[in-house]
C-alpha positions in Angstrom: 94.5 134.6 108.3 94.9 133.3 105.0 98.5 132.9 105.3 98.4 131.1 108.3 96.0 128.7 106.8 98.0 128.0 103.4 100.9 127.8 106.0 99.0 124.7 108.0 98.2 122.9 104.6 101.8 123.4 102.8 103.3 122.3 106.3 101.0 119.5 106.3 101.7 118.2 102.5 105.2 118.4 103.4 105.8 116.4 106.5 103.4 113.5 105.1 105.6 113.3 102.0 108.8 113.2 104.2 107.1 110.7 106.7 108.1 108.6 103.1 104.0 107.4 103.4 103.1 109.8 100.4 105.2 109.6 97.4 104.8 106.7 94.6 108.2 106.9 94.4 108.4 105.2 97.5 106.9 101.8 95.7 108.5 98.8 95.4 108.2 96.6 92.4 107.7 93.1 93.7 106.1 90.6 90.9 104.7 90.3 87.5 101.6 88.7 85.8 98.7 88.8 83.0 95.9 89.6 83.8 93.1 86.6 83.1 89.9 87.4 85.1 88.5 91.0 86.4 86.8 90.5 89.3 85.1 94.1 89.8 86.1 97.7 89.7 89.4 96.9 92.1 89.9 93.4 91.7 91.5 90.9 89.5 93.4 87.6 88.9 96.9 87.1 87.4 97.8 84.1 85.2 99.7 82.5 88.4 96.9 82.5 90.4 97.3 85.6 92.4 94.1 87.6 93.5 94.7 91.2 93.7 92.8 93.7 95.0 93.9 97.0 93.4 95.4 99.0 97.0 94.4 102.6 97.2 91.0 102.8 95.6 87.4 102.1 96.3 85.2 101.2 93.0 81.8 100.7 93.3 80.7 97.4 94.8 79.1 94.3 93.3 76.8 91.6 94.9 79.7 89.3 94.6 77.4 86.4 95.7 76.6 88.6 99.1 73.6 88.8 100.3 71.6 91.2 100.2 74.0 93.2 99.1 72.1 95.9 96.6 75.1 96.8 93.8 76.3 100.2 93.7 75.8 102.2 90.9 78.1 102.3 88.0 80.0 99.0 89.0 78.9 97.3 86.1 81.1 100.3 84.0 84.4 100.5 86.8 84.4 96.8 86.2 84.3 97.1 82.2 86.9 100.0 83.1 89.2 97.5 84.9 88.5 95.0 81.7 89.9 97.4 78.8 92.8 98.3 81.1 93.8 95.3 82.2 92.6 91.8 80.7 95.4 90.4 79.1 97.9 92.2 79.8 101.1 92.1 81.3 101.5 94.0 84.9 104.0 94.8 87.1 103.0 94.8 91.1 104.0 97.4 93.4 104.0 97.5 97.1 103.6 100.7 99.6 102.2 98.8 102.9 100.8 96.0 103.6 101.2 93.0 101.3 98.1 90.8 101.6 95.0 91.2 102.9 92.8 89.1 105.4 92.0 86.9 102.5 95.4 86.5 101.1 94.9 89.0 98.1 97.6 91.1 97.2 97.4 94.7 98.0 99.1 96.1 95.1 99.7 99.0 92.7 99.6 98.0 89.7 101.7 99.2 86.5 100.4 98.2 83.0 103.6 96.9 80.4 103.3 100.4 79.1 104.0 102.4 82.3 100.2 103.4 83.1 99.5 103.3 86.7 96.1 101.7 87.0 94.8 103.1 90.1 95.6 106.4 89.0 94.1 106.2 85.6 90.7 104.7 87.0 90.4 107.4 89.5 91.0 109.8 86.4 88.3 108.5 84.6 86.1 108.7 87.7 85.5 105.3 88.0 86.6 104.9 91.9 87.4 106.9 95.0 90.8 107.6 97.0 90.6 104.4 99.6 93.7 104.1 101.9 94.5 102.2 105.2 96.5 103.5 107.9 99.1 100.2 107.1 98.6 101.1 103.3 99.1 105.2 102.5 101.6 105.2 99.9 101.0 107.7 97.1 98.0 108.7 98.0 98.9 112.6 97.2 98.9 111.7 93.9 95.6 109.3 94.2 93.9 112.2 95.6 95.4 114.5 92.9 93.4 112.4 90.3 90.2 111.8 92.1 90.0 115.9 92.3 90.6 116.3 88.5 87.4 113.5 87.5 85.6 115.0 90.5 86.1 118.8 88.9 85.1 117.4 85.5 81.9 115.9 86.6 82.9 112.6 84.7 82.0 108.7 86.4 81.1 108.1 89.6 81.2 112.2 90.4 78.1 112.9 87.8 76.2 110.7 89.4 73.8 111.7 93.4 74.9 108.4 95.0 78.8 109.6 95.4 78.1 113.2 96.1 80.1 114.8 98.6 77.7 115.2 101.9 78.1 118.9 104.0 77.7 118.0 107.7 74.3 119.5 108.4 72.8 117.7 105.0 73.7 114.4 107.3 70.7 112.3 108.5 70.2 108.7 110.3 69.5 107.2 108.2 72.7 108.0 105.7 75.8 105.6 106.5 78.5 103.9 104.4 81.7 105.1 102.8 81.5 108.7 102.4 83.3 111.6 102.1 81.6 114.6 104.3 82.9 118.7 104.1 82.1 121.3 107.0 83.9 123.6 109.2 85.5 122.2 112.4 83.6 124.3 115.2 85.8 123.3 118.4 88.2 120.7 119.2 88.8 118.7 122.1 91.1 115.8 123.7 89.5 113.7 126.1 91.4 110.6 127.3 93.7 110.6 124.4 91.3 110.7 122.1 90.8 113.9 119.2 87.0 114.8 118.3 86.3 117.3 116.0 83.4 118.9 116.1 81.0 120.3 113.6 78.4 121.5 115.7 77.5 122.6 119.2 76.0 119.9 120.4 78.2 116.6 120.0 75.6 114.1 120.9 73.5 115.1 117.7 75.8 116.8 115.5 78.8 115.2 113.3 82.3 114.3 114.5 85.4 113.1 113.3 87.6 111.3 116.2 91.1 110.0 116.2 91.4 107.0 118.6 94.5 107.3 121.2 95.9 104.5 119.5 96.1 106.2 115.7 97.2 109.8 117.3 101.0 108.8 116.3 100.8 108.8 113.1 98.9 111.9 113.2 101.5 113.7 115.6 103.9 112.4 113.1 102.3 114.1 110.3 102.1 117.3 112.1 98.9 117.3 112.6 97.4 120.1 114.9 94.3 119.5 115.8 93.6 122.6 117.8 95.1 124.6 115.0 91.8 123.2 112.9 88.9 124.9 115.0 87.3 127.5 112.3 88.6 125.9 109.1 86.5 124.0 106.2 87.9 119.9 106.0 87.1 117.2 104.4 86.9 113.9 105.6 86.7 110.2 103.9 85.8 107.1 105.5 82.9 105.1 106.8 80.1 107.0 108.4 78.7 105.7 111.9 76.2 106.8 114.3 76.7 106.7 117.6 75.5 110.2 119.6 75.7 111.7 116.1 76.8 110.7 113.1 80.5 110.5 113.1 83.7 109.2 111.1 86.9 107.6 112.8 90.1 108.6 111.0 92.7 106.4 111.4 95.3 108.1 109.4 96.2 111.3 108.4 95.0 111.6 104.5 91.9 110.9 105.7 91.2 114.3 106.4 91.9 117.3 103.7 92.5 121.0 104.5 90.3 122.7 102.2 90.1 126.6 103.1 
């Protein structure tokens, strides 16, 4: 049984990274700049005017002139995080996906003068969370190889309730937002194209991850076999809804982690 599970997840890791989505290898360098202004945890302005919203990784929010927006906890340190990384220095931009977002920022990797990856230092120092788009996956292996060493430590955002990692039957109605949620997938069905898995017996009240018919490509690309996932432990990352029980949509493959 064992084997057959460390087969599934090697087999998985492997086809993502030769689906060319994974590796940060497969960035391209497109554009330079200083850094003048930080933003927040994940976003900053270059001398030339550029807005760029660092791709990849989720700090904690700000207000940011929203309202009613309550601000997440540690922001105020990812942003001074961002500062003593960044402002005033020279970086190199690096793209994986898409380019710009719907407000014409630049979803980049960035690269400091000296070589330091950005994203993957701030995840390091636990001061954001693994954040990909199924138009934007590149490296995100390594991004998640990061957020699990901070997240083992205990250090940033992982010491602290607020970004805990929820188990399904801890989930209540009250609970929504970007979140990353652990449990074992109890059965799986396909039901007009579209993937649930289930966590409980009773769909309508228990949690569920889907996979719109739409998004199923990429996952068949990636290997992914759903039915091959009944009785196993996952993880899964993304914004938590309820509708007949709380529930995430995944989108893209690295969404979900194989854990057992």
């Amino acid at each position: 049984m064992l084997q057959t599970v460390m087969l599934i997840r090697v087999l998985f890791i492997i086809s993502l990274l030769c689906a060319g989505e994974a590796g940060a290898g497969a960035l391209v360098k497109s554009g330079q700049g200083r850094v003048v202004e930080v933003v927040d945890g994940d976003t900053l302005f270059l001398d030339d005017g550029v807005q760029v919203r660092l791709v990849g990784i989720q700090a904690p929010k700000l207000p940011l002139g929203r309202r009613n927006f309550k601000t997440w906890p540690l922001a105020g340190k990812a942003k001074q995080a961002l500062e003593a990384l960044t402002l005033g220095r020279q970086v190199t931009l690096s793209y994986g996906g898409r380019r710009l977002d719907r407000y014409d920022r630049a979803l980049a990797h960035l690269h400091r003068d000296d070589g330091l990856w950005i994203q993957e230092r701030l995840l390091r120092m636990g001061m954001a969370r693994v954040y990909s788009f199924r138009d934007n996956r590149a490296a995100v292996p390594e991004l998640l190889a990061a957020e699990r060493a901070a997240r083992a430590a205990g250090i940033g955002i992982w010491g602290h309730k607020w970004y805990r990692i929820w188990q399904q039957e801890e989930l209540y109605d009250g609970l929504g937002g970007f979140q990353l949620i652990e449990g074992i997938v109890l059965k799986t069905a396909l039901v007009r194209g579209r993937v649930y898995l289930n966590f409980g017996q009773d769909w309508r009240q228990d949690f569920t991850i889907t996979v719109a018919p739409r998004d199923r490509r990429l996952f068949d690309r990636a290997g992914f076999d759903h039915q091959g996932l009944a009785g196993h432990r996952v993880r899964v990352r993304g914004w938590l809804k309820h509708y007949n029980g709380p529930s995430i949509e995944a989108s893209h493959p690295e969404q979900i982690e194989i854990l057992d």
